[in-house]
VODRENLUM-913626 format. One record per residue (C-alpha): residue number from 1; residue in one letter; x, y, z. Coordinates in steps of 0.2 Angstrom, whole numbers. Layout:
<pts>
<pt NUM, A, <X, Y, Z>>
...
</pts>
This chain:
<pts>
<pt 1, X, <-66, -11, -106>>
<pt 2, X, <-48, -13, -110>>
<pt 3, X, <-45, 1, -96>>
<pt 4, X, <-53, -12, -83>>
<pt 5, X, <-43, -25, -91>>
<pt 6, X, <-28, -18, -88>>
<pt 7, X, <-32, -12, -71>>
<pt 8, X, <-36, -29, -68>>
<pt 9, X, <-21, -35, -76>>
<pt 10, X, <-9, -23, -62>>
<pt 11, X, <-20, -27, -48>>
<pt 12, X, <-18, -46, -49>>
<pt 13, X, <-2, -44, -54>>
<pt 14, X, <4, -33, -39>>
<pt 15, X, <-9, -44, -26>>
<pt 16, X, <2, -59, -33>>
<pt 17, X, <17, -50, -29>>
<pt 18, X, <15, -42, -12>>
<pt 19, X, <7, -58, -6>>
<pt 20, X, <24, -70, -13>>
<pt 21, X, <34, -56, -4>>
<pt 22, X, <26, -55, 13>>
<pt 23, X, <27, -74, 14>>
<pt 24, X, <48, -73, 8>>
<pt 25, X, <49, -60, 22>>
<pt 26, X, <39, -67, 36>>
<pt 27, X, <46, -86, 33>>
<pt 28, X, <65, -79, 34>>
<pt 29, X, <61, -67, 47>>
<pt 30, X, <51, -82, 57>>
<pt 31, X, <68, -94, 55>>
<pt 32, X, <78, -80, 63>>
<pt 33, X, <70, -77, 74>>
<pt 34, X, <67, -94, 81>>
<pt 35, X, <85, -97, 78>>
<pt 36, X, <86, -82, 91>>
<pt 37, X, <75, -88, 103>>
<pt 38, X, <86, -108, 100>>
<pt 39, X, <103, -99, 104>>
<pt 40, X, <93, -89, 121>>
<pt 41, X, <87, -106, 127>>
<pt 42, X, <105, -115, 126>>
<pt 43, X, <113, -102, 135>>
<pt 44, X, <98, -100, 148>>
<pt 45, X, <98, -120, 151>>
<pt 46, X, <117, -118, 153>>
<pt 47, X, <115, -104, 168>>
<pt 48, X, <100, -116, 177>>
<pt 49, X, <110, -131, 175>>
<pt 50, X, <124, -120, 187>>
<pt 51, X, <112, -115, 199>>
<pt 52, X, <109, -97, 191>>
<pt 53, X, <129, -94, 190>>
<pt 54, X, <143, -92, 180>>
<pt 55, X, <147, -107, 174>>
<pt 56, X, <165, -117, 174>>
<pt 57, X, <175, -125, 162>>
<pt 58, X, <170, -141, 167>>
<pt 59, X, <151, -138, 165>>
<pt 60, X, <155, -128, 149>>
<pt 61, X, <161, -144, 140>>
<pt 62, X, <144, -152, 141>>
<pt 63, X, <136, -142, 127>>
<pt 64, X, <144, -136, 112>>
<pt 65, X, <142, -117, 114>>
<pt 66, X, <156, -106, 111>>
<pt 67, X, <165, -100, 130>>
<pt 68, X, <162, -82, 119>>
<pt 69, X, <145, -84, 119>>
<pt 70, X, <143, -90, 138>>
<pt 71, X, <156, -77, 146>>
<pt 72, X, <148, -63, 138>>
<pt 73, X, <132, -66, 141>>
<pt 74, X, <122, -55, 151>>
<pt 75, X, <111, -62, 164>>
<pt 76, X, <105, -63, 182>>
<pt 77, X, <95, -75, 196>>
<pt 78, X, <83, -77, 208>>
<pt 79, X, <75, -90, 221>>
<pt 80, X, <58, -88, 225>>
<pt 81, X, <51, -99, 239>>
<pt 82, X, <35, -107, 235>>
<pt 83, X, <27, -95, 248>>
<pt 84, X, <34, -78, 234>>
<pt 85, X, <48, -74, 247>>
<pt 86, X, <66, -70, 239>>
<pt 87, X, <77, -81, 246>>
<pt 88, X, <91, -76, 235>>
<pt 89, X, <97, -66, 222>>
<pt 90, X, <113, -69, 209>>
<pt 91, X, <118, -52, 199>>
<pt 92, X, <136, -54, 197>>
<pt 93, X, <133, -54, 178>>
<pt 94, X, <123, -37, 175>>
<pt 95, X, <123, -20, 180>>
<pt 96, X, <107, -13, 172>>
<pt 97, X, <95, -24, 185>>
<pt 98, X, <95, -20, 207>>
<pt 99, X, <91, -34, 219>>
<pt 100, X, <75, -26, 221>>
<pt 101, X, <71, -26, 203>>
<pt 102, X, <76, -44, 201>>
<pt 103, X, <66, -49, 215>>
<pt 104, X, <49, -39, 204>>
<pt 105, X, <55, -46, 191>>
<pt 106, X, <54, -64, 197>>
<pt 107, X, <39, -63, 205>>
<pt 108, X, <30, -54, 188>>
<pt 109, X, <36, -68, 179>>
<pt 110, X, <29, -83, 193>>
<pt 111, X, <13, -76, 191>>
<pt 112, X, <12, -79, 171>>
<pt 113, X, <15, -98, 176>>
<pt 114, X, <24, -100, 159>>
<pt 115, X, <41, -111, 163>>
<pt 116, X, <49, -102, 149>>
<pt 117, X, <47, -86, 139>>
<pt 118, X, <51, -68, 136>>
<pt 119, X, <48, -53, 149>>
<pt 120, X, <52, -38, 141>>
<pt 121, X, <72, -39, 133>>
<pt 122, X, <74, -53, 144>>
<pt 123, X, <74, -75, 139>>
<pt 124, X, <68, -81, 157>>
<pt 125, X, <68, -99, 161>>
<pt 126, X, <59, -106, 180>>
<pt 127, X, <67, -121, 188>>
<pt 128, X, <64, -130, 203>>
<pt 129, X, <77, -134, 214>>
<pt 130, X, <81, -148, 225>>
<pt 131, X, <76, -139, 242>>
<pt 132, X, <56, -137, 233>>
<pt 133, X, <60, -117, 230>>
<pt 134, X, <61, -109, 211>>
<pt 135, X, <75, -103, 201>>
<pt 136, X, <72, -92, 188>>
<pt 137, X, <85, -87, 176>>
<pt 138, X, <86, -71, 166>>
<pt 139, X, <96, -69, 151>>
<pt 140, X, <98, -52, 142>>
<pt 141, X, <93, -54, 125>>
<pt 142, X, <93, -35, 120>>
<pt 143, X, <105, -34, 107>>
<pt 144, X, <100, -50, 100>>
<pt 145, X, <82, -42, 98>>
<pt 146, X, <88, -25, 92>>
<pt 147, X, <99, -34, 79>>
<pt 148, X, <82, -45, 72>>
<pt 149, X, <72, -31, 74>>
<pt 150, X, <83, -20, 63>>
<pt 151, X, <85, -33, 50>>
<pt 152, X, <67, -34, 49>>
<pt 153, X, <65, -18, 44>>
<pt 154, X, <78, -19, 30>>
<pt 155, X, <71, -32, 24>>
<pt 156, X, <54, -23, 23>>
<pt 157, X, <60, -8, 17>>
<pt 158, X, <72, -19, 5>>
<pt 159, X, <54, -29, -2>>
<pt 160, X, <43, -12, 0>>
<pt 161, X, <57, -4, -11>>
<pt 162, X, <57, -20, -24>>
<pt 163, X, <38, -22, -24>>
<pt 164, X, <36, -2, -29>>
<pt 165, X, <49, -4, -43>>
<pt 166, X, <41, -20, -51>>
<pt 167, X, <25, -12, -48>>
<pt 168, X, <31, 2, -59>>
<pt 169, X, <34, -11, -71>>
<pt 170, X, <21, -20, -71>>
<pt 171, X, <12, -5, -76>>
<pt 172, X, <23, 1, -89>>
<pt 173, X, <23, -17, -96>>
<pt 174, X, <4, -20, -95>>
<pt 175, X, <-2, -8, -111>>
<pt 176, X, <8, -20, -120>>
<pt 177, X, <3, -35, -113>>
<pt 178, X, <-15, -32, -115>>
<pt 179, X, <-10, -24, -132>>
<pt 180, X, <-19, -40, -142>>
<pt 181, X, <-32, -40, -131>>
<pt 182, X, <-37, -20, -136>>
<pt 183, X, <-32, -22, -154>>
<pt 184, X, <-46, -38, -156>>
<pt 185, X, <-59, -27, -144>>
<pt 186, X, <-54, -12, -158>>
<pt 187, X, <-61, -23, -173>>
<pt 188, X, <-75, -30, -166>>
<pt 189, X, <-79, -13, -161>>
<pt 190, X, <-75, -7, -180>>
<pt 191, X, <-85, -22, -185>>
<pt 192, X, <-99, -17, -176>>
<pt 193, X, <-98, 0, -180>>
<pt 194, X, <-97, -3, -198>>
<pt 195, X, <-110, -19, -200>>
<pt 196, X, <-121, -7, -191>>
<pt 197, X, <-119, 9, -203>>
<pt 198, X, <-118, -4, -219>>
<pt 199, X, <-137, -13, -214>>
<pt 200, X, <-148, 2, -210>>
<pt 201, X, <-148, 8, -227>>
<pt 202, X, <-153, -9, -235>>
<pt 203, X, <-164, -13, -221>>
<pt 204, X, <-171, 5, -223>>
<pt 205, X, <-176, 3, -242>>
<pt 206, X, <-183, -16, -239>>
<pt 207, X, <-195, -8, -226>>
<pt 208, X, <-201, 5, -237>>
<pt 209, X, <-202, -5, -252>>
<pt 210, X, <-213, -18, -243>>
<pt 211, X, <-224, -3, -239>>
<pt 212, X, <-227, 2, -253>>
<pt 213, X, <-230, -16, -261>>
<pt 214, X, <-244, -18, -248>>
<pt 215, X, <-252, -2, -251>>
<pt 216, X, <-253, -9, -271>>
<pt 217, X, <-257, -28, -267>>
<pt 218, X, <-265, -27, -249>>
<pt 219, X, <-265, -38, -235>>
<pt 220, X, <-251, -54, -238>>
<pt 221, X, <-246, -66, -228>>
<pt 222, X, <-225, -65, -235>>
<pt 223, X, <-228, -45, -234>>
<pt 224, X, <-231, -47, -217>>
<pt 225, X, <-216, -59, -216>>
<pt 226, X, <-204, -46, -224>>
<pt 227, X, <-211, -32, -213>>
<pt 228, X, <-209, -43, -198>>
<pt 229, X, <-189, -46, -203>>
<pt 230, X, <-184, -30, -208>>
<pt 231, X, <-191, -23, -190>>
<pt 232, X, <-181, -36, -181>>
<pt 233, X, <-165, -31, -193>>
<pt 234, X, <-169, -11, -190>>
<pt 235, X, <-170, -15, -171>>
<pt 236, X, <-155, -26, -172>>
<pt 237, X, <-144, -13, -181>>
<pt 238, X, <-150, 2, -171>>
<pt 239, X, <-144, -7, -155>>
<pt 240, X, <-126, -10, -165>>
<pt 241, X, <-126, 9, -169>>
<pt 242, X, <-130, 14, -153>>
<pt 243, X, <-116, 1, -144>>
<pt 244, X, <-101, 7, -156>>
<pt 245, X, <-105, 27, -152>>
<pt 246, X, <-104, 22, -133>>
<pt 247, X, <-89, 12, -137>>
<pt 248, X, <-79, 28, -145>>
<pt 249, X, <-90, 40, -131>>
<pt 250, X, <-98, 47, -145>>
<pt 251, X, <-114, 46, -136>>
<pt 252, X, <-117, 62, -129>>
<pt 253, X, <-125, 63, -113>>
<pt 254, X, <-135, 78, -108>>
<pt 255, X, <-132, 78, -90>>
<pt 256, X, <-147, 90, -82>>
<pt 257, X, <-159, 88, -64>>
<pt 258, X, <-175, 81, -72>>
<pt 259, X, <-189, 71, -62>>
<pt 260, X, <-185, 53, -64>>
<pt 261, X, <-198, 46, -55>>
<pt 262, X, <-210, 54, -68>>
<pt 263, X, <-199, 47, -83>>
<pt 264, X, <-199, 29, -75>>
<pt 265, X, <-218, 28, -72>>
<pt 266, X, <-222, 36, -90>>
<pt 267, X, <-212, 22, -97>>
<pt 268, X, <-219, 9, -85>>
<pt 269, X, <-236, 16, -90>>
<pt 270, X, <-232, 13, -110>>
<pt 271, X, <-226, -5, -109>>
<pt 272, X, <-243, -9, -97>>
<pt 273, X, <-252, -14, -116>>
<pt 274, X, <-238, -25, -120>>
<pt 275, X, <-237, -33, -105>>
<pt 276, X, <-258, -38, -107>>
<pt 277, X, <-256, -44, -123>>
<pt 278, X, <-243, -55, -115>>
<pt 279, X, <-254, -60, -101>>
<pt 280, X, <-244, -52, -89>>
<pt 281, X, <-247, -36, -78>>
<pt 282, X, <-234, -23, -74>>
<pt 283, X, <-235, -19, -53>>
<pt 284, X, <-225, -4, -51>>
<pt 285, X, <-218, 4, -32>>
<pt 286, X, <-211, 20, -37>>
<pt 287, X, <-207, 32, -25>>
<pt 288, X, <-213, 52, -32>>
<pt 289, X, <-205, 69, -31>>
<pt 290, X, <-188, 61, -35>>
<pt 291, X, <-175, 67, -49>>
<pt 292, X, <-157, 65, -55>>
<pt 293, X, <-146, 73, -64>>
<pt 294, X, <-142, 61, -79>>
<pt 295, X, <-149, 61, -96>>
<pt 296, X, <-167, 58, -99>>
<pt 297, X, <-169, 51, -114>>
<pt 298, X, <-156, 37, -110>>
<pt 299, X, <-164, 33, -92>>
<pt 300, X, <-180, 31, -103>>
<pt 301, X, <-170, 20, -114>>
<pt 302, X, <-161, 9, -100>>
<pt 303, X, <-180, 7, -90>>
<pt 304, X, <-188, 2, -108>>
<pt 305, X, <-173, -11, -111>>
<pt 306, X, <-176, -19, -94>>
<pt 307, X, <-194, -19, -94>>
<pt 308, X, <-194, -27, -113>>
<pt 309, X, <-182, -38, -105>>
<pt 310, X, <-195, -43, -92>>
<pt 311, X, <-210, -46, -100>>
<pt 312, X, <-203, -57, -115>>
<pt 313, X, <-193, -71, -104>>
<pt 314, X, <-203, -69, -89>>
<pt 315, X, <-208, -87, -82>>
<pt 316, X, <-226, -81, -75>>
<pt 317, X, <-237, -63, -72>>
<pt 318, X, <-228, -57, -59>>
<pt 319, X, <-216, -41, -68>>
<pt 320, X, <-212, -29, -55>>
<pt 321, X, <-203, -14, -54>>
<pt 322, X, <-196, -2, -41>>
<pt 323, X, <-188, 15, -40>>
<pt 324, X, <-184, 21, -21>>
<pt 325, X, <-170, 33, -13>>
<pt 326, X, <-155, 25, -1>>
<pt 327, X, <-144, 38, 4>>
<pt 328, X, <-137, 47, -10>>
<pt 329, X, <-142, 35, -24>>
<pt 330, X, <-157, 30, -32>>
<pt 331, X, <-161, 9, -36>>
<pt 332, X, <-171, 3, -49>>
<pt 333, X, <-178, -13, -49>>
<pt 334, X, <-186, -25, -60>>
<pt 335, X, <-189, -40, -56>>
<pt 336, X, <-197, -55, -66>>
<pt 337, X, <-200, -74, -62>>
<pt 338, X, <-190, -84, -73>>
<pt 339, X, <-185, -102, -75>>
<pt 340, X, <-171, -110, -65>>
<pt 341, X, <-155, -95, -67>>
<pt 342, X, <-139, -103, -64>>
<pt 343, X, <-125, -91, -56>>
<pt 344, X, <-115, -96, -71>>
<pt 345, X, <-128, -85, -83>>
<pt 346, X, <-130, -70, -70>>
<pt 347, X, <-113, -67, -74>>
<pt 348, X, <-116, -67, -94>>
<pt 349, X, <-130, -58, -92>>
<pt 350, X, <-123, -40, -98>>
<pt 351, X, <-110, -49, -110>>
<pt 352, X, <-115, -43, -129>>
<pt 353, X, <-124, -55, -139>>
<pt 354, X, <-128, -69, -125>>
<pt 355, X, <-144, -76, -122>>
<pt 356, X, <-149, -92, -112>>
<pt 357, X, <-152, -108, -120>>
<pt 358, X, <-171, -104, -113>>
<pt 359, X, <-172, -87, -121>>
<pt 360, X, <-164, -94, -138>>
<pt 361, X, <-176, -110, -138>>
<pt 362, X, <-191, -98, -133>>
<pt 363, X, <-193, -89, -151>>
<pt 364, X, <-195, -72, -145>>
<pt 365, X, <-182, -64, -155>>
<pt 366, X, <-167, -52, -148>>
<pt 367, X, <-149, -55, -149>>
<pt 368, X, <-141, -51, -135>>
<pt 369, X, <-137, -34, -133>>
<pt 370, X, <-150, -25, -126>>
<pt 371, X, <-142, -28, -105>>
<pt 372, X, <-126, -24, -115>>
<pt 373, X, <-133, -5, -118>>
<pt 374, X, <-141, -4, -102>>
<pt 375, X, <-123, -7, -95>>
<pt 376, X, <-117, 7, -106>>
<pt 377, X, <-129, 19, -100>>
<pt 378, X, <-127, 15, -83>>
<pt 379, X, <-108, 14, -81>>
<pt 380, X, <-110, 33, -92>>
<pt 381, X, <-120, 37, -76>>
<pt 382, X, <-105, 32, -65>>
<pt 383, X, <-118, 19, -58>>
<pt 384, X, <-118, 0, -55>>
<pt 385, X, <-130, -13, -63>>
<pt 386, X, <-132, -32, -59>>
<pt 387, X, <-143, -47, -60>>
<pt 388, X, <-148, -60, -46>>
<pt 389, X, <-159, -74, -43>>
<pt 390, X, <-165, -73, -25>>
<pt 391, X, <-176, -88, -24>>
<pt 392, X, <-170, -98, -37>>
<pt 393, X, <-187, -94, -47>>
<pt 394, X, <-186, -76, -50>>
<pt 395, X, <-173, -65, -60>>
<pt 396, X, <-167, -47, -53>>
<pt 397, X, <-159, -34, -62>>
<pt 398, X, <-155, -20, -48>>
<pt 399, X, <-146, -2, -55>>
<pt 400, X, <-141, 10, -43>>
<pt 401, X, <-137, 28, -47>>
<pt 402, X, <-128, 40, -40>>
<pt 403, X, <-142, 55, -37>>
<pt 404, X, <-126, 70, -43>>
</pts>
């Protein structure tokens, strides 16, 4: 439990991380580059204004951009007649680019009917001019790009380099932060290992003493009492046993191919005359010849805990369990109607020592802890166990195992 606790712990922790730093990165990188695409759209509105040229000192005074910026810019023109004829073609200012590569160029970007945008390295802007024809404008915003671009990546690799460092961190840092956390799960452990040890001897002599009394005085009424309380105590301190050698993996699995579908329906078969004295029938769907390689005795164990579950709290007659093959796993179902099942409670229902208010008001003894073992003995079978309510009026509990 601490382990998942403290994976948890470095995995929300890290999420939390990467997520803060991808939205550092992406909004500086997104202001720069905007501020990129800003400076490109001065300077192209400058050249249109002048007719796709150079422009001169006089022009140059009517927006504040340095005569640096404008002289050694990098661009060229074209004016395209509405009929897609080059009429002319202005490269004064570039080397890189033929007329007949301008001319492509200005007719690719027409055809995109976008007044202003990028093609390829270049800021383009479409104008119209005064005789009906269209100016287009390319600026050569190369550098600009490959300066962003690079300070993109060392910014990335700067935050991929800071995340992995915190990340180390984080996990250095997170024993000791879940380090209360484990030392309160290691005394309830200890308390439940040691209240559980203490119990089964006392309970132990009470039982046998109780027998003995009857077999001197008979049938009695606070006999049957006593024998009635010390079973729930024996049951009750079992389960506690059995919970604090899982806990320190002292239970030791015998993992062996035996038939599981034989072992599922024996046990169905021997809680059939507890289910009739309940008023309720056992309808089982349990497909033969299958095995698994896990440990018998605690599969018997896990199918007895959910099928004791069943029968006291279900809501009707209708106890049904399943055991079929998908893929490489096997699922067991059992399924019981119940009352009214919030998602709230489904999520409780494998936490030690929880019971709903309808199971506690309902007087049929247990404490808690018998879907706490199931879980054990499931997640010691590298499995996965939970609980649903499809419908509203009927409780799940679903296990699926791994078949190796």
């Amino acid at each position: 439990m601490i382990k998942k606790l403290r994976i948890k712990f470095i995995m929300l922790s890290a999420a939390s991380l990467l997520l803060l730093l991808v939205i550092i990165v992406a909004s500086s990188n997104i202001i720069n580059y905007n501020e990129l695409v800003k400076d490109a759209d001065r300077l192209i509105d400058v050249f249109a204004d002048n007719d796709g040229r150079m422009i001169g000192k006089k022009r140059m005074e009517r927006r504040p951009i340095p005569p640096e910026a404008i002289y050694g810019s990098r661009f060229f023109s074209v004016v395209v007649s509405p009929d897609d004829e080059i009429i002319a073609v202005n490269k004064d200012n570039i080397a890189t680019v033929d007329e007949k590569q301008a001319g492509e160029y200005a007719l690719l970007v027409l055809k995109k009917n976008k007044e202003k945008s990028f093609y390829g390295n270049y800021r383009y802007l479409i104008r119209k001019t005064t005789m009906g024809d269209n100016l287009v404008v390319f600026l050569d915003c190369e550098q600009s790009l490959d300066t962003f671009f690079d300070s993109l990546l060392v910014n990335c690799l700067i935050s991929l380099g800071g995340f992995l460092i915190i990340c180390v961190l984080i996990i250095i840092f997170s024993k000791w932060i879940v380090r209360p956390a484990a030392e309160s799960y290691e005394k309830q452990k200890q308390f439940i290992a040691v209240a559980g040890h203490e119990l089964k001897t006392p309970v132990t002599i009470i039982d046998a003493d109780a027998e003995i009394l009857a077999m001197d005085i008979g049938e009695n009424e606070w006999l049957n009492d006593i024998c009635s309380q010390t079973k729930r105590m024996a049951d009750l301190t079992n389960d506690m046993i059995c919970l604090s050698r899982m806990d320190d993996n002292s239970a030791h699995f015998q993992m062996i191919d035996f038939p599981v579908s034989d072992v599922v329906s024996e046990t169905a078969a021997s809680f059939q005359t507890l289910a009739k004295s309940s008023g309720r029938s056992i309808k089982t769907d349990i497909a033969p010849m299958l095995s698994l390689k896990g440990d018998e005795g605690s599969i018997r164990q896990l199918v007895g805990i959910l099928l004791d579950n069943a029968v006291k709290y279900s809501a009707g007659d209708d106890i049904t369990l399943g055991l079929e093959r998908k893929n490489s796993s096997l699922v067991l179902t059992v399924k019981n109607s119940s009352d009214k099942v919030t998602d709230e409670q489904l999520k409780q229902f494998f936490d030690r020592f929880y019971r709903t208010e309808t199971s506690k008001a309902s007087g049929k003894g247990g404490y808690g802890l018998g879907l706490s073992i199931a879980k054990s003995i499931v997640e010691a079978h590298r499995g996965k166990i939970t609980a649903s309510a499809p419908g509203g009026s009927f409780v799940q509990i679903t296990v699926i195992l791994p078949i190796n």
